[in-house]
N, C-alpha and C positions, 0 to 999 in steps of 0.2 A: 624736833621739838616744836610744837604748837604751845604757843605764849596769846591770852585772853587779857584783855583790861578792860574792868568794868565799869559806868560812866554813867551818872543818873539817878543816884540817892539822894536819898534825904529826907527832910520831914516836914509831912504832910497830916492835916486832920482829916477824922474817920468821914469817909465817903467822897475822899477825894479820890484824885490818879496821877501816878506816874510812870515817868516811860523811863525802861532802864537800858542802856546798849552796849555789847559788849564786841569790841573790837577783836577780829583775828587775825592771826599772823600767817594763815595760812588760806589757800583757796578754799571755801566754806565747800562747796562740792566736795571736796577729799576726802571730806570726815564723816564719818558714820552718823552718828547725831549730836547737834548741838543742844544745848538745856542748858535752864536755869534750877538750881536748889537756894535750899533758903533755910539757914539753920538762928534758930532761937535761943536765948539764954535757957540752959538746962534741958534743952533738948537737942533730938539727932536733927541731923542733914535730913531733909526729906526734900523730892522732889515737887519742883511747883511745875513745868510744863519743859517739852522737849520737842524738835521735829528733827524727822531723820533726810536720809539722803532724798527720800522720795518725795517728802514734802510732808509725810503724815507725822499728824503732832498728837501728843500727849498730853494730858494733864492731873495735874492732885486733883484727888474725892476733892478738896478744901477751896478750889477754884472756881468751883458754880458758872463757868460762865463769865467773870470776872476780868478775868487774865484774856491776851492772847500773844503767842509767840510767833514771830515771824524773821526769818534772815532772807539777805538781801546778797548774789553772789557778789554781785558789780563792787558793794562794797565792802565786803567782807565782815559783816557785821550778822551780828544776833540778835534781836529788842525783844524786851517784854513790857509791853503794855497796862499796866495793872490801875482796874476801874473799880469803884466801890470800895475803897480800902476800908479794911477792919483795923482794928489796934491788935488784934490777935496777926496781922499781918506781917509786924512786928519781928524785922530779922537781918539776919547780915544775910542777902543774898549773891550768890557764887555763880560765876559760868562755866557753863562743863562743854567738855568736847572729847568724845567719843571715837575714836577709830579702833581698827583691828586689833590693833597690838600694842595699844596704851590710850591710856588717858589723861587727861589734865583739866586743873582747875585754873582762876584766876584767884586774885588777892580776896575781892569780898567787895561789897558797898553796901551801906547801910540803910535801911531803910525802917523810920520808925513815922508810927503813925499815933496819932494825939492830937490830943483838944486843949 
């Protein structure tokens, strides 16, 4: 059982940044890839940006450049960095974590963006 808590929301106006981090309960090496999604009022889960075992990362078409993801073994952690925020940025974002034979989320934090 890998258990995630996510740490870092909140609100912020358009074109600012925040760093979001998500705590694991497990050696980050172990898992397949860690990522962040990010689901909206009346929309699905979509993925905002991931890195896998090898270190190569991923990101949404909606990311430009914006975001980046980065974990850290020593401390078992995930971060997402996000720069330029839009108000469409606008969402509970999740941390995902990836291995062979399951997966798991964490609780959510929020993250809204206004003026």
């Amino acid at each position: 059982q890998v258990q995630l808590v996510e740490s870092g929301g909140g609100l912020v106006q358009p074109g600012g940044s925040l760093r979001l981090s998500c705590a694991v309960s497990e050696y980050v090496s172990r898992i397949y890839t860690l990522g962040w999604y990010r689901q909206a009022p009346g929309k699905e889960r979509e993925l905002v940006a991931s890195v896998d075992s090898h270190g190569n990362k991923n990101y949404g078409d909606f990311v430009k450049g914006r975001f980046n993801i980065s974990k850290d073994t020593s401390k078992r952690t995930v971060d997402l960095q996000m720069n330029s925020l839009e108000i469409e940025d606008t969402a509970v974002y999740y941390c995902n974590a990836s291995l062979p034979s399951a997966e798991y989320w964490g609780q959510g934090t929020q993250v809204t963006v206004s003026s």
